[in-house]
C-alpha positions as CSV (number, residue, x, y, z in Angstrom):
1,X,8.8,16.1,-21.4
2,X,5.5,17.8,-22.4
3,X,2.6,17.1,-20.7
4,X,-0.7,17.7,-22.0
5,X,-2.9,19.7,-18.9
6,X,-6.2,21.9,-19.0
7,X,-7.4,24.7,-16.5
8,X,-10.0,23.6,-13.7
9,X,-12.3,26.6,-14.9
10,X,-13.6,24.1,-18.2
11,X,-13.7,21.3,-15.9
12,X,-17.8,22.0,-16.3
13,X,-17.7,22.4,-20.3
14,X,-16.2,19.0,-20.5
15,X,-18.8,17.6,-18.1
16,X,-21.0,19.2,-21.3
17,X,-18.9,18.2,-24.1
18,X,-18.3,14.3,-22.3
19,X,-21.6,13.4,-22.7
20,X,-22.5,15.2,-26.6
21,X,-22.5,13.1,-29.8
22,X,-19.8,15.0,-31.3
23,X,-17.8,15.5,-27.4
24,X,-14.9,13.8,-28.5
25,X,-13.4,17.0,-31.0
26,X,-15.0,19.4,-28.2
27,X,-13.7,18.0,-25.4
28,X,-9.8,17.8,-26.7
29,X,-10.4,21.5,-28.0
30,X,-10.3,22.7,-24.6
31,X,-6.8,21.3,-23.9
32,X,-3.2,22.5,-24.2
33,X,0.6,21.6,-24.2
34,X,2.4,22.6,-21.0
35,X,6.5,21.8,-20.4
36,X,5.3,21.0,-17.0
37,X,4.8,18.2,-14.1
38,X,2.3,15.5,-15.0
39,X,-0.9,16.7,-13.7
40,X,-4.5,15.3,-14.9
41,X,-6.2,15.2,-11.5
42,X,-8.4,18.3,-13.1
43,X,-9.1,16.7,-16.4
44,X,-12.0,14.4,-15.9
45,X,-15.6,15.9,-14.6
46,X,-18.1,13.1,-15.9
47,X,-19.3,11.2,-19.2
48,X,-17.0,8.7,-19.2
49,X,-17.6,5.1,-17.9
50,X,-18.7,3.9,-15.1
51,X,-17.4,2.3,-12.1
52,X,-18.1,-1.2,-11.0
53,X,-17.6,-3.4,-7.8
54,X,-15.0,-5.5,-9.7
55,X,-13.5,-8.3,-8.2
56,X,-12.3,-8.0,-4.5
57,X,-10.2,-9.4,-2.4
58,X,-8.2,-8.2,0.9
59,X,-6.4,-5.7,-0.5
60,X,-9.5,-3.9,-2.4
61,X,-10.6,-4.6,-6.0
62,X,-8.4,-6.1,-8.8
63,X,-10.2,-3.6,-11.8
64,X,-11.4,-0.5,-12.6
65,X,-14.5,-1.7,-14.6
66,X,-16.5,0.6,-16.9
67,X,-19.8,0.1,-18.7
68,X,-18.2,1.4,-22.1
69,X,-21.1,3.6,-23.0
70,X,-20.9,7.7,-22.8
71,X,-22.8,9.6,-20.0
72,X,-22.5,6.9,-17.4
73,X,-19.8,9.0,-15.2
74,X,-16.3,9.6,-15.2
75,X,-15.3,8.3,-11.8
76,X,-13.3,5.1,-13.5
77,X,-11.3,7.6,-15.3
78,X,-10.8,10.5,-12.5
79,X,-9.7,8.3,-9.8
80,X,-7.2,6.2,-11.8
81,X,-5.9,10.2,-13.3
82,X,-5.7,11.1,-9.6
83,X,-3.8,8.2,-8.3
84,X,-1.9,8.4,-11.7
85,X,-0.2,12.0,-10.2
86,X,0.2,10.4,-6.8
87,X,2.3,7.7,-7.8
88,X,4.5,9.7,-10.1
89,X,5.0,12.4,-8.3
90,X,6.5,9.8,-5.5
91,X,8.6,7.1,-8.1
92,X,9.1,9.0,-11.6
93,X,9.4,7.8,-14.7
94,X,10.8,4.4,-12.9
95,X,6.9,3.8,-12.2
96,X,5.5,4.2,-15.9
97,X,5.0,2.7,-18.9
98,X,4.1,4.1,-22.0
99,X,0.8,2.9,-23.3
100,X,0.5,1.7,-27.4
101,X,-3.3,0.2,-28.6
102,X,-3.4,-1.3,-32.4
103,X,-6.1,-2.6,-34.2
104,X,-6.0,-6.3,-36.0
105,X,-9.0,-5.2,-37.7
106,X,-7.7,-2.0,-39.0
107,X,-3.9,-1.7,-39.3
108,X,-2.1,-4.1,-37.7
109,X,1.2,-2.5,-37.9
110,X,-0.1,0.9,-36.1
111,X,0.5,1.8,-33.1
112,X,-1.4,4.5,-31.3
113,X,0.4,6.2,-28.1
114,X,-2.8,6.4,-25.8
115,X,-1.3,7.4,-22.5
116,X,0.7,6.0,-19.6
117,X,-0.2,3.7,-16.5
118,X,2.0,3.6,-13.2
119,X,2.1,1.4,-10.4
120,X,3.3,1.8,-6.9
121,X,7.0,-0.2,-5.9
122,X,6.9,0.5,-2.5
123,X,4.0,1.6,0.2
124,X,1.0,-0.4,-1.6
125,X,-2.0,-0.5,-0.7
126,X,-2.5,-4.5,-1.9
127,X,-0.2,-7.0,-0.2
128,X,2.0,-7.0,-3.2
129,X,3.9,-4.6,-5.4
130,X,2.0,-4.5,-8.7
131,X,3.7,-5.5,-12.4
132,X,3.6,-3.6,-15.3
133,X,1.3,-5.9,-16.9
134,X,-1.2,-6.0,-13.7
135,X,-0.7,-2.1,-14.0
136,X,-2.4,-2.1,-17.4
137,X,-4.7,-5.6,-17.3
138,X,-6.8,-4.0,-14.3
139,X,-7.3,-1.1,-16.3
140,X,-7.4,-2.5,-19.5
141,X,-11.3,-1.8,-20.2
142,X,-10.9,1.4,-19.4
143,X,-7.4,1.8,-21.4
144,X,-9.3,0.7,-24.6
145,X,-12.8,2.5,-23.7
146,X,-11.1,5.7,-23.9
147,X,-8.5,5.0,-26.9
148,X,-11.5,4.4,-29.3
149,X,-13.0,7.5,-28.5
150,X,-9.3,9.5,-29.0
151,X,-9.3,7.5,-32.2
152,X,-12.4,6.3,-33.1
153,X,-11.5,6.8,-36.9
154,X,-8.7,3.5,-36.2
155,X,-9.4,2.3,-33.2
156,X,-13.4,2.5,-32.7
157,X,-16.7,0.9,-34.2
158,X,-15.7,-1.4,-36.7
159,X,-12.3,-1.7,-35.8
160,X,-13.2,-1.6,-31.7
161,X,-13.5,-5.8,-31.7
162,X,-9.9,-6.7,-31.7
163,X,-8.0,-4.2,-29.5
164,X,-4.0,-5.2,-28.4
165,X,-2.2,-3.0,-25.5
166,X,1.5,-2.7,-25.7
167,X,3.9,-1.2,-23.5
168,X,7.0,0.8,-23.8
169,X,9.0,2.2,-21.1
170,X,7.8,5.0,-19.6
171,X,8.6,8.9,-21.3
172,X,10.2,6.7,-24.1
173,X,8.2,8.4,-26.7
174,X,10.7,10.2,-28.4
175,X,12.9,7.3,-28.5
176,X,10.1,5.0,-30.1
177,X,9.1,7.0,-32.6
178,X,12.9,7.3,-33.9
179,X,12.7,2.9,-33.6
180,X,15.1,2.9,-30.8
181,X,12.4,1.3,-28.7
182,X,10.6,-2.3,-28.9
183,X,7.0,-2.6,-27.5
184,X,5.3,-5.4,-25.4
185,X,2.1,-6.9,-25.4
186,X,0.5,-7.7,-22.4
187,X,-1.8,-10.3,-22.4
188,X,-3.7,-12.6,-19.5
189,X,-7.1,-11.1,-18.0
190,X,-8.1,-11.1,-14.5
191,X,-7.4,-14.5,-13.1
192,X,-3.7,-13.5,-14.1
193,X,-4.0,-10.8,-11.5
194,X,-2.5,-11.7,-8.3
195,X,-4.4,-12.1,-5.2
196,X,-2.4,-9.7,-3.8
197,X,-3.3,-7.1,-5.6
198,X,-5.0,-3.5,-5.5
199,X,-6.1,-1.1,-8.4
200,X,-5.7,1.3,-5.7
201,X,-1.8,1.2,-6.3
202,X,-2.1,1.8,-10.2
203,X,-2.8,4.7,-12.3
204,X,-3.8,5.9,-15.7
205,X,-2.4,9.4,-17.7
206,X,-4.6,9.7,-20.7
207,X,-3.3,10.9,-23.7
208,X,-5.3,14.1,-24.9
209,X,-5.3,15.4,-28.5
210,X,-5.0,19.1,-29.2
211,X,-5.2,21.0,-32.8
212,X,-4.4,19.0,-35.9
213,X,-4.1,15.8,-34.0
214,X,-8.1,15.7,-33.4
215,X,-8.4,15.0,-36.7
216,X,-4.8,13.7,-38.4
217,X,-3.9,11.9,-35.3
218,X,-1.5,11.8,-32.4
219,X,2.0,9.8,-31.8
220,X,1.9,6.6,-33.5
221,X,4.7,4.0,-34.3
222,X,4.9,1.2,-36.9
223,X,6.2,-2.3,-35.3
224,X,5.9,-5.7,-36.7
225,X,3.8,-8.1,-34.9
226,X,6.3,-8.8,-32.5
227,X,6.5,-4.6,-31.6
228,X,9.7,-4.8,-32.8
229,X,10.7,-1.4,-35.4
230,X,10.5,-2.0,-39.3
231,X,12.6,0.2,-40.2
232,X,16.0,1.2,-38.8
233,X,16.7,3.1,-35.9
234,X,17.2,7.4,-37.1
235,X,18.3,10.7,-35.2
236,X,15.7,13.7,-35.1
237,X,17.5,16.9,-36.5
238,X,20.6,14.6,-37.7
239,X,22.7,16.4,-40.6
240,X,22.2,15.1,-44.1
């Protein structure tokens, strides 16, 4: 799997390019495609969100709240990109899901690959082992705060009011993009969170845009609106 990762030494350019008008092309500039482990505990240095108290109970907070404007901080997004490489470099792939945002106001049979989330299954800090759906509803602000600026041209200002997350399993991308795959939408907001729960045992992987796909666009699939494939499943390479 390819994993997009940058060098520490432009951690302080994106600091820079986080909080400029025009950071968004900037900042993905500076990044490049490794074959190697997942690692973004070095891609986040500030501009991005901010953190919040959220709601607590006795495990620690149930969200990683953000104030959705640029130049706030990037804590939100560094710490859930830290505990992100923590919790996959323990549980693998068996701890991800792939992360799908589409737009009712803009294309509603889009779907843009903006990352992955992962959750602890064992070891949690919370008094209970945290769903796929609690993975991405306590992170959900920032999920969406961060795929309108990857793709503000389908995902942000006028088409930022009606934002859906779907999931797909995790590293699945090359299987949903040949519409081998279904996605899921996760609905329910905080009060569907568990009392049990911690933030601290979830994670984000953003995805990061490099070249071409700055301006034409990332990994995106077409579902219908039940994120199952229109079209028939296909082989990559396959002889004519």
């Amino acid at each position: 799997q390819k994993i997009k990762t940058m060098s520490r030494s432009v951690i302080f350019c994106l600091f820079i390019f986080f909080n400029a008008a025009l950071y968004c092309e900037a900042f993905q500039s500076l990044f490049i495609k490794s074959p190697c482990s997942i690692s973004t505990s070095s891609l986040f240095a500030g501009g991005f969100g901010s953190v919040g108290k959220g709601k607590k109970n006795g495990s620690g907070k149930k969200i990683r709240k953000v104030s959705g404007h640029s130049g706030s901080g990037s804590k939100p997004l560094r710490i859930a990109a830290n505990t992100f490489d923590k919790i996959y470099e323990e549980f693998g792939s068996e701890s991800v899901n792939d992360l799908y945002v589409r737009s009712l106001d803009n294309d509603e049979s889009t779907f843009w690959f903006v990352g992955k989330s992962a959750r602890k299954l064992k070891g949690q800090t919370g008094e209970s082992v945290p769903t796929a759906h609690e993975a991405v509803i306590s992170q959900k602000r920032l999920i969406l705060e961060y795929a309108k600026t990857l793709r503000p041209q389908n995902l942000g200002g006028p088409f930022s009011k009606r934002l859906e997350v779907w999931i797909a399993p995790g590293n699945s991308e090359m299987d949903t993009a040949q519409n081998k795959v279904a996605l899921e939408k996760v609905d329910g907001g905080v009060s569907d969170i568990s009392d049990t729960f911690s933030v601290n045992d979830v994670g984000y992987n953003p995805e990061i845009y490099v070249g071409d796909e700055v301006k034409d666009g990332g990994l995106r699939v077409k579902r219908d609106s039940e994120g199952r494939p229109v079209k028939a499943a296909f082989e990559i390479n396959a002889s004519a």
